[in-house]
LUMKE-324609 format. One record per residue (C-alpha): residue number from 1; residue in three letters; x, y, z. Coordinates in steps of 0.5 Angstrom, whole numbers, plus 500, padded with zeros to 3 digits. Layout:
  nr rest   x   y   z
 NUM  ala   X   Y   Z
...
# end
This chain:
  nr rest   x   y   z
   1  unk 883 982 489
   2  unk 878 982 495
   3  unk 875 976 492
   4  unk 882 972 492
   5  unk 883 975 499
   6  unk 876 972 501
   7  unk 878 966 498
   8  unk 884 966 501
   9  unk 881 967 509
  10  unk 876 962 507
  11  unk 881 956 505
  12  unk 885 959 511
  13  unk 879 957 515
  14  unk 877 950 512
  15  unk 885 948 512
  16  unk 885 950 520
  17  unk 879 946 520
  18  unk 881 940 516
  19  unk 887 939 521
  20  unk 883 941 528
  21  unk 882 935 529
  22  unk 889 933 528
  23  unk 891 938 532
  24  unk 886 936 539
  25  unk 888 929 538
  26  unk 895 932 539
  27  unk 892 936 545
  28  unk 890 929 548
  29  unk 896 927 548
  30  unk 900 932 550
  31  unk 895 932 556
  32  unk 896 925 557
  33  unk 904 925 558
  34  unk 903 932 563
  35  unk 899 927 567
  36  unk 904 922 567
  37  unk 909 927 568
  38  unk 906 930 574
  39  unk 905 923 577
  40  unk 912 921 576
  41  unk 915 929 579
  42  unk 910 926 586
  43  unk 912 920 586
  44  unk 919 919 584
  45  unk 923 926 584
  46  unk 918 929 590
  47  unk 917 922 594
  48  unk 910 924 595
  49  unk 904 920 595
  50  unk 898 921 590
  51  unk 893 925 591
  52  unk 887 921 589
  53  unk 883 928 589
  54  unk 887 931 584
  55  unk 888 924 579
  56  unk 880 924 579
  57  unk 880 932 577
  58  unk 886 931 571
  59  unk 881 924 569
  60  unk 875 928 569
  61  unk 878 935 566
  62  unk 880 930 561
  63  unk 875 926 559
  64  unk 871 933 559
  65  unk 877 936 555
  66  unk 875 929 549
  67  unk 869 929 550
  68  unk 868 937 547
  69  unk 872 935 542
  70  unk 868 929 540
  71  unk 862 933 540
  72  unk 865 939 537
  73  unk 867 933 530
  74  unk 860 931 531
  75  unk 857 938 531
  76  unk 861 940 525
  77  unk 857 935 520
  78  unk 850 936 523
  79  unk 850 944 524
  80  unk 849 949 518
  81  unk 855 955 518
  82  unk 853 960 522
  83  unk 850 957 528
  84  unk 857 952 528
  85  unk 861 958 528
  86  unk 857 960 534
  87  unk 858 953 538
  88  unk 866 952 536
  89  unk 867 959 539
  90  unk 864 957 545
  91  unk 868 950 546
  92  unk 874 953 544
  93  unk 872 958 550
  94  unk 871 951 554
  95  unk 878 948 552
  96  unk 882 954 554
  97  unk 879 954 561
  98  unk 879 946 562
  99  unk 887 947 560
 100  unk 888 951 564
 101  unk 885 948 570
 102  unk 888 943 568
 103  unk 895 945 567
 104  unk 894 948 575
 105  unk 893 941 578
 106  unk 900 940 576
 107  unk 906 940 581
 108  unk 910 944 575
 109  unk 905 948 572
 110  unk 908 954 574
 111  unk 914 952 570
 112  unk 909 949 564
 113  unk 905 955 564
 114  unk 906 954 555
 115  unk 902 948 555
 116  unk 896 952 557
 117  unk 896 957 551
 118  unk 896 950 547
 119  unk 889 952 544
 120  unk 890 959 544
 121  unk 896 958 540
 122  unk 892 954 535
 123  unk 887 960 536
 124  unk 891 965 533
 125  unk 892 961 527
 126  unk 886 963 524
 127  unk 884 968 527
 128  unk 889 972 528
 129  unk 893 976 534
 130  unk 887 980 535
 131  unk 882 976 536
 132  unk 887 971 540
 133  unk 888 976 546
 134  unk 882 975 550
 135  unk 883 968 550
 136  unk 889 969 553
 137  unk 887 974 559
 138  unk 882 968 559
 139  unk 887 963 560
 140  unk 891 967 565
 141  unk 885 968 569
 142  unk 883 962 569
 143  unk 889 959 570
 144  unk 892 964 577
 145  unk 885 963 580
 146  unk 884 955 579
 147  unk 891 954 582
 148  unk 889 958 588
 149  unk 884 955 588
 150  unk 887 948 588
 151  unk 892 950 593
 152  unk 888 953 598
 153  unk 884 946 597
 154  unk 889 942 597
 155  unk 894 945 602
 156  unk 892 951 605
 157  unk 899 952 608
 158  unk 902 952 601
 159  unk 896 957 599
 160  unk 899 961 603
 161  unk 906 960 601
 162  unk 902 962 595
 163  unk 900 968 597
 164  unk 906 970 601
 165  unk 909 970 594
 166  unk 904 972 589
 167  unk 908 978 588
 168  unk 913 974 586
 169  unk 908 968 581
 170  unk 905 973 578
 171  unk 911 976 575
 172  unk 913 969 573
 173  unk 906 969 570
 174  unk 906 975 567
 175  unk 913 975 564
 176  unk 911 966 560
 177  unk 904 970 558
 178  unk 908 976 554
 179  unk 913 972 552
 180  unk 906 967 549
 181  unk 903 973 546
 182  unk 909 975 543
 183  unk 910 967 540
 184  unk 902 968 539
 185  unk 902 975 535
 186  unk 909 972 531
 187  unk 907 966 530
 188  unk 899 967 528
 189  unk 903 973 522
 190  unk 908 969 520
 191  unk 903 961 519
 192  unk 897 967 516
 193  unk 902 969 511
 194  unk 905 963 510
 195  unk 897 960 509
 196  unk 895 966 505
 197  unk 900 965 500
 198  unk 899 959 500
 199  unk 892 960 499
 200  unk 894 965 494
 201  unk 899 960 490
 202  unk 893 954 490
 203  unk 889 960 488
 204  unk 892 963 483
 205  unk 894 955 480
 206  unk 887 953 481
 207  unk 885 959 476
 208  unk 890 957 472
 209  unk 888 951 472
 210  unk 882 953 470
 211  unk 884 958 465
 212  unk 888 951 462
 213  unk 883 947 462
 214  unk 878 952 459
 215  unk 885 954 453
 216  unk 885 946 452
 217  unk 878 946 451
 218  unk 878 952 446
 219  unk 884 949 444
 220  unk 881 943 441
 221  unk 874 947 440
 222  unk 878 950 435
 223  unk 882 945 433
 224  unk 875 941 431
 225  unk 873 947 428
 226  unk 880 948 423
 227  unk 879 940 423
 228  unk 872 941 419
 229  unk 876 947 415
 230  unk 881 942 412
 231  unk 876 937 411
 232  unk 871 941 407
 233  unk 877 944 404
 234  unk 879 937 402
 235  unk 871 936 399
 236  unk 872 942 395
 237  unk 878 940 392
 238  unk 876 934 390
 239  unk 868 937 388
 240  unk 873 941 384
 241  unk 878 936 381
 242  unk 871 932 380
 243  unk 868 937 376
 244  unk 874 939 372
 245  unk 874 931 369
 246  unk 867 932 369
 247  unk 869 937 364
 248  unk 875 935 360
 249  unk 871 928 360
 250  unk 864 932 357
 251  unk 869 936 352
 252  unk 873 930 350
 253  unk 866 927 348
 254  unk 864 933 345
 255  unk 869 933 341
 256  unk 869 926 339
 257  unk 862 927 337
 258  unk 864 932 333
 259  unk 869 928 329
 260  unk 863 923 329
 261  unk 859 927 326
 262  unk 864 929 321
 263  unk 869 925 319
 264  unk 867 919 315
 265  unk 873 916 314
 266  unk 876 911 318
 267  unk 884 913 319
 268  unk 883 919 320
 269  unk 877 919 325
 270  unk 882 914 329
 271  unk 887 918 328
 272  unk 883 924 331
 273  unk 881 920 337
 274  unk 888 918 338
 275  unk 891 925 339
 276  unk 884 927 344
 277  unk 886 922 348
 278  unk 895 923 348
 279  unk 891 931 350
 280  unk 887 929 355
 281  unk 890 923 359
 282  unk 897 926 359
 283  unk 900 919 356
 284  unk 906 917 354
 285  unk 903 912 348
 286  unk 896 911 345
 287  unk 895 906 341
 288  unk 888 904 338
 289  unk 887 897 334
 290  unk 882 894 331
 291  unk 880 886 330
 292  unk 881 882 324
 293  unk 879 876 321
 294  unk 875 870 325
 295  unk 880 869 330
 296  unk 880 877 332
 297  unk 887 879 330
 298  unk 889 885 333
 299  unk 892 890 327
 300  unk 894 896 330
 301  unk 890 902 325
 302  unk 894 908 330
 303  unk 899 909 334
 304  unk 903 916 337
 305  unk 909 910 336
 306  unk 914 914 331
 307  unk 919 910 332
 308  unk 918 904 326
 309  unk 923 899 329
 310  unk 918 900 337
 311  unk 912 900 332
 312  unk 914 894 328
 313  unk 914 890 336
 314  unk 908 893 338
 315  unk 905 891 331
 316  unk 908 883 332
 317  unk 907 882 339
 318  unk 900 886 341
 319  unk 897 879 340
 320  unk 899 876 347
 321  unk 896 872 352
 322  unk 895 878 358
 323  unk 891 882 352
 324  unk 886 877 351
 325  unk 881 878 357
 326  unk 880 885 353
 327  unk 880 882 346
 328  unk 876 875 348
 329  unk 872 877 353
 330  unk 871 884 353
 331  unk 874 887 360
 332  unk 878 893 361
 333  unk 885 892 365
 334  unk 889 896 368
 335  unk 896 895 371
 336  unk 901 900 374
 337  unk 908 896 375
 338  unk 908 893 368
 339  unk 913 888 367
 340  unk 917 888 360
 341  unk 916 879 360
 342  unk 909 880 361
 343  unk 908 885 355
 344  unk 912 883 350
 345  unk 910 890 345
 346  unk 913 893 350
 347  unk 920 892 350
 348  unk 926 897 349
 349  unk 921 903 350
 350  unk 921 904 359
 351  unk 913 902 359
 352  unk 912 902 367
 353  unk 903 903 367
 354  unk 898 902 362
 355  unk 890 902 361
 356  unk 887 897 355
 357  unk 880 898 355
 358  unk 876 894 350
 359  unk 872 897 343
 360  unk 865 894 344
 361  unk 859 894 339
 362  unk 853 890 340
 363  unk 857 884 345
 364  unk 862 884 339
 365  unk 870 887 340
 366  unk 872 891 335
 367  unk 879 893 338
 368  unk 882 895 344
 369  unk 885 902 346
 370  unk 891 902 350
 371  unk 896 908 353
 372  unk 901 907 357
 373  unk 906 911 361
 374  unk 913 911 363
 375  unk 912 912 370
 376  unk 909 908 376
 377  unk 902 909 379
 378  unk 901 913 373
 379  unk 893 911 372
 380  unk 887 910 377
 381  unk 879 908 376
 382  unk 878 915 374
 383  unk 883 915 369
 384  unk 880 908 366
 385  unk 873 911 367
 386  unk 874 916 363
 387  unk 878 911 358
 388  unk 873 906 358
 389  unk 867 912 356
 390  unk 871 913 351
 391  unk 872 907 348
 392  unk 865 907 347
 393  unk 865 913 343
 394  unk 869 911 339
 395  unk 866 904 338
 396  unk 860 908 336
 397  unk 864 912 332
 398  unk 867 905 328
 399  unk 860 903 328
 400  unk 858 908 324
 401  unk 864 910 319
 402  unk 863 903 318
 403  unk 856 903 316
 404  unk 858 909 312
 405  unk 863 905 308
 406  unk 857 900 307
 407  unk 852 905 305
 408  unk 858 908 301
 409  unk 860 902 299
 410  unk 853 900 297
 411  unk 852 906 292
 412  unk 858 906 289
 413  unk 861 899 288
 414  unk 857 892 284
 415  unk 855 888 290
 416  unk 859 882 286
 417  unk 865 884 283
 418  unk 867 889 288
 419  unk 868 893 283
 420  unk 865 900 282
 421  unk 858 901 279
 422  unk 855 905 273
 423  unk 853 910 277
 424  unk 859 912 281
 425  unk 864 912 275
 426  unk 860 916 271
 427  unk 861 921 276
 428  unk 867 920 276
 429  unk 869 920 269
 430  unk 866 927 269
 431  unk 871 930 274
 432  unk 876 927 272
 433  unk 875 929 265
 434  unk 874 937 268
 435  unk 881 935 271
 436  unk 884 934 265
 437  unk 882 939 261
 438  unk 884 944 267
 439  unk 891 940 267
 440  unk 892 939 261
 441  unk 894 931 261
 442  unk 891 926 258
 443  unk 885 922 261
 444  unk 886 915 257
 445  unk 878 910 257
 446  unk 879 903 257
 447  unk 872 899 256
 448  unk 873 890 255
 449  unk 867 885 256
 450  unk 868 877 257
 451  unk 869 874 250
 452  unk 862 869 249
 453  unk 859 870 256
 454  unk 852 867 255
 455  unk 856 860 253
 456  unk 858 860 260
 457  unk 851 862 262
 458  unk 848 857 258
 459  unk 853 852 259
 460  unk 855 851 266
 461  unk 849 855 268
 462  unk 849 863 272
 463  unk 853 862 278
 464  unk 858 860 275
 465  unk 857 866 270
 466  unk 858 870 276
 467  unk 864 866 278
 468  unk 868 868 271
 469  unk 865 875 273
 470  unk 869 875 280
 471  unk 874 871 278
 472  unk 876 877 272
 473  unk 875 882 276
 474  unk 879 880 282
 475  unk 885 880 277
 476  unk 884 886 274
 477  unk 883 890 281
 478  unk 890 887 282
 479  unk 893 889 276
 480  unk 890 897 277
 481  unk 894 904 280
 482  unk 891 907 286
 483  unk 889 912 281
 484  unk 886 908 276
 485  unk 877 908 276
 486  unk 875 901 275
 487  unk 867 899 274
 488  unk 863 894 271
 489  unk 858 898 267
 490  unk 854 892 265
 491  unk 852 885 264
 492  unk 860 882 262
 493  unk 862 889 261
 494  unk 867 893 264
 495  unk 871 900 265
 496  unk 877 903 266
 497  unk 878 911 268
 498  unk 887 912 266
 499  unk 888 919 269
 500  unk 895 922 266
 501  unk 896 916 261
 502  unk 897 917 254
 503  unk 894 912 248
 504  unk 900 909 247
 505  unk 901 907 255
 506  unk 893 906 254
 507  unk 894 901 249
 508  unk 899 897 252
 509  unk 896 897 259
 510  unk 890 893 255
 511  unk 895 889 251
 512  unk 897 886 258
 513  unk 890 885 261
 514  unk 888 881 254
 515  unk 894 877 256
 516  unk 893 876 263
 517  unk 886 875 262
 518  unk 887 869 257
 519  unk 891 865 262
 520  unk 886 865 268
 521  unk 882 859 268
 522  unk 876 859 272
 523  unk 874 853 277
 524  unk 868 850 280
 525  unk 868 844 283
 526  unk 869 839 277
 527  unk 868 845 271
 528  unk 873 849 270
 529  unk 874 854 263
 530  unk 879 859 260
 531  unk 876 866 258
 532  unk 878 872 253
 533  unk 877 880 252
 534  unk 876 884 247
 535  unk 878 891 248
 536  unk 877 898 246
 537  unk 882 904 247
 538  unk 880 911 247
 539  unk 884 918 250
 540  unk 883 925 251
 541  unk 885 930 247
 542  unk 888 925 242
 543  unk 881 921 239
 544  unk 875 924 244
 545  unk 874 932 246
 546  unk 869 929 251
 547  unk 866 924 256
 548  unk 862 922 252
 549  unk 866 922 246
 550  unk 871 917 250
 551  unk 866 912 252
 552  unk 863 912 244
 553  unk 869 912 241
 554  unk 872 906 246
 555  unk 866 903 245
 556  unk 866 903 237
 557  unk 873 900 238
 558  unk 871 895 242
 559  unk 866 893 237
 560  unk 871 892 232
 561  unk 876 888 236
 562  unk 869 883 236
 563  unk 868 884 229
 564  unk 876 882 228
 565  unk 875 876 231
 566  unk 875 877 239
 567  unk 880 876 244
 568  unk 883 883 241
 569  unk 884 890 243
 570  unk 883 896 239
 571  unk 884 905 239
 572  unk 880 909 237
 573  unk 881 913 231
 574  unk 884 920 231
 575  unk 880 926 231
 576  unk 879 927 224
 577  unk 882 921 221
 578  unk 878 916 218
 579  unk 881 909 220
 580  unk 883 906 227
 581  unk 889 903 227
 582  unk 889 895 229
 583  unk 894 894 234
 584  unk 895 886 235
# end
């Protein structure tokens, strides 16, 4: 408490100074009007003339009482605070006296004796009651004495009435003085109170406005602080939820180029890619196409669409004008408020987002990949980034399955037929026949050339040879199950592996291929031509216990069609019997 008592008594003190002169412009005033008032009493109420001499002392005590003031203001801004405390102790000395001479001067200054503890009054508002006590002895002494001496200047019968009655002024003086110095000390107690806790709230409220200032500051010292928490928090987050697509993007990639790498055939590979995208992405809808023929048609190749009437209108309007910068000039789009009139596929199924990212490979679009969502907003640029990255794998992964159907394609079927080579049946022949024996059914060999193949040859030259070639096996492919083997096996020599066929269903089957054979009419240009086939018949277990027995005894069939007169098919003969039977 001692330094906010400093404080107070300071502020106190530059208060008193901050009114003083104020405080002495009044006291000019006030002397003004009693000079005036002192003037009117003599010359109105008294009818006495005025005494020039006193005028000029009231002037001059006056002008003297100003004149410090002025000095005193002037002094105030020059001195440092030690010798200015001095100075103003020494001319508040000199305006209690000049009060009081001059409040002596007057007519009625026996009655206004309270205006020469004016100063003394202001006095005891900084310093106190006790410190004001000599200046009140002061102003008492100097007044009595200035009067007497005034008086006995002035009028000496009046100085002597004075004297006569002194006892009398002395009592009248004494009792204004304690009456004073009762009004100074409660005066002086109650303005230092009243100053002091004043002083003491301006304190108190400036250190709490310090106090505020610096809890502001902290406030937003903290808030910066927790302001860089949040933002690095929001740095984290993201970092992590970047990291956490990193690594779903490199494991979706990894499995992706495992299936590469290990699932050659085309569906199944899209299939798969298919289903890692509906996984990673969270999509509604995936659906991959490829592109078909000169104009790339799409076709759809997979679709997680179960619904066969949705997926039929994907399939019949996929090809549409909003999908063509993809499929014609390779952009990726992306679209989170879809229209149903603007995507017709879409109709009926509530689509309200989508991504289409172009399948490309070597500046060619191969397809598209598109997903879709049922709700708005669904996708952003990470998802189609991640969808286009993708797309690549996946291009890579057609390019690939493609090449291996080619490789695959190149080793194992004739390179102008279509039809299996003699390589890739043998194989087959061998499987099948294992089959059989483990099975128990019968395995049914048909082998059939091109009846006087080197006329055409000789005739209308070698492509047109290849022509009849094509135009034969094509027929023949259409005529064939799923499960039957067909191979050119030479020359204008052909096969054809029949699992779970019996001879006589064998037979018929090659009745109806000598038939159909004989109506084809091959053309090229100005020539056209008829052929026929001769056929040979064999099956397993009823004319051949072996591969090589199948082809060997087919073989002997087909030579006895020739021998017969061509454009015939015949069996081969039963295990332990000694003629073939002629089916015509």
């Amino acid at each position: 408490m001692e330094d906010i008592k400093q404080d107070v008594n300071e502020i106190t003190y530059v208060n008193y100074l901050k009114y003083e002169h104020n405080i002495t412009k009044t006291g000019w005033v006030v002397l003004v009007f009693l000079i005036l008032e002192d003037l009117f009493a003599r010359e109105i109420l008294l009818n006495q003339p005025v005494v020039i001499s006193i005028l000029i002392i009231q002037g001059l005590l006056l002008c003297l009482f100003i004149g410090l003031s002025i000095f005193k203001t002037w002094q105030a801004r020059c001195l440092d605070t030690k010798n200015k405390e001095a100075l103003f102790e020494l001319i508040k000395v000199l305006e209690v006296i000049i009060f009081a001479v001059l409040t002596s001067t007057m007519y009625h200054s026996v009655f206004f004796h309270f205006v020469t503890l004016l100063p003394v009054v202001f006095i005891s508002l900084t310093k106190g009651f006790k410190k004001t006590v000599p200046y009140i002895i002061l102003s008492f002494t100097a007044q009595n004495v200035s009067q007497y001496v005034m008086l006995t200047w002035l009028n000496k019968a009046g100085a002597q009435t004075l004297i006569s009655n002194y006892a009398y002024l002395v009592i009248i003086i004494i009792v204004q003085y304690l009456l004073f110095t009762l009004f100074c000390f409660i005066w002086s107690g109650i303005y230092n109170e009243y100053a002091r806790g004043r002083a003491e709230k301006n304190i108190l409220i400036d250190r709490l406005g310090d106090k505020y200032v610096q809890l502001n500051q902290a406030k937003k010292e903290i808030q910066s602080h927790y302001d860089k928490l949040i933002e690095t928090n929001n740095q984290l987050e993201e970092a992590n939820r970047r990291l956490t697509a990193s690594l779903a993007e490199l494991y979706t990639l990894q499995q992706i180029s495992q299936a590469i790498t290990s699932i050659f055939d085309m569906n199944e590979l899209l299939k798969f890619v298919n289903d890692v995208i509906i996984g990673v992405m969270g999509v509604s809808h995936s659906t991959i196409a490829l592109c078909y023929g000169s104009q790339n048609k799409l076709k759809v190749q997979v679709s997680s669409i179960f619904d066969k009437k949705d997926l039929a209108i994907v399939s019949d309007y996929i090809n549409c004008d909003i999908l063509k910068p993809s499929t014609e000039e390779g952009r990726s789009m992306i679209d989170n408020d879809v229209n149903e009139k603007d995507y017709p596929f879409t109709k009926g199924r509530n689509i309200k987002a989508m991504i289409c990212v172009p399948l490309l490979a070597k500046g060619k679009t191969l397809g598209i990949v598109l997903i879709e969502h049922k709700m708005k907003d669904a996708f952003d640029d990470e998802n189609m980034r991640l969808l286009e990255v993708i797309a690549q794998q996946v291009s890579i992964a057609i390019e690939n399955a493609r090449l291996y159907q080619q490789m695959h394609d190149l080793a194992t079927l004739d390179g102008l037929t279509g039809a299996y080579n003699r390589l890739y049946f043998n194989d087959k022949l061998q499987e099948e026949f294992n089959k059989a024996q483990e099975g128990g059914h019968d395995l049914s060999f048909l082998i059939f050339d091109i009846d006087h193949f080197k006329k055409f040859n000789d005739t209308y030259g070698h492509l047109f040879g290849d022509l009849v070639l094509k135009t034969l096996s094509g027929y023949i492919k259409k005529t064939l199950r799923k499960e039957d083997i067909f191979a050119r096996y030479g020359g204008e020599e052909f096969v054809i592996l029949m699992p779970y066929t019996s001879l006589d269903k064998a037979r018929e089957k090659a009745e109806d291929l000598r038939i159909g054979a004989s109506q084809l009419v091959v053309t090229d240009r100005m020539i056209s031509a008829s052929i026929t086939i001769s056929v040979g018949v064999s099956t397993y277990p009823d004319t051949a216990g072996s591969p090589q027995e199948l082809i060997s005894s087919a073989d002997d069939a087909l030579y006895e069609a020739k021998r017969s007169g061509r454009n015939l098919v015949r069996v081969a003969k039963a295990r332990n019997m000694s003629e073939n039977k002629e089916i015509v």
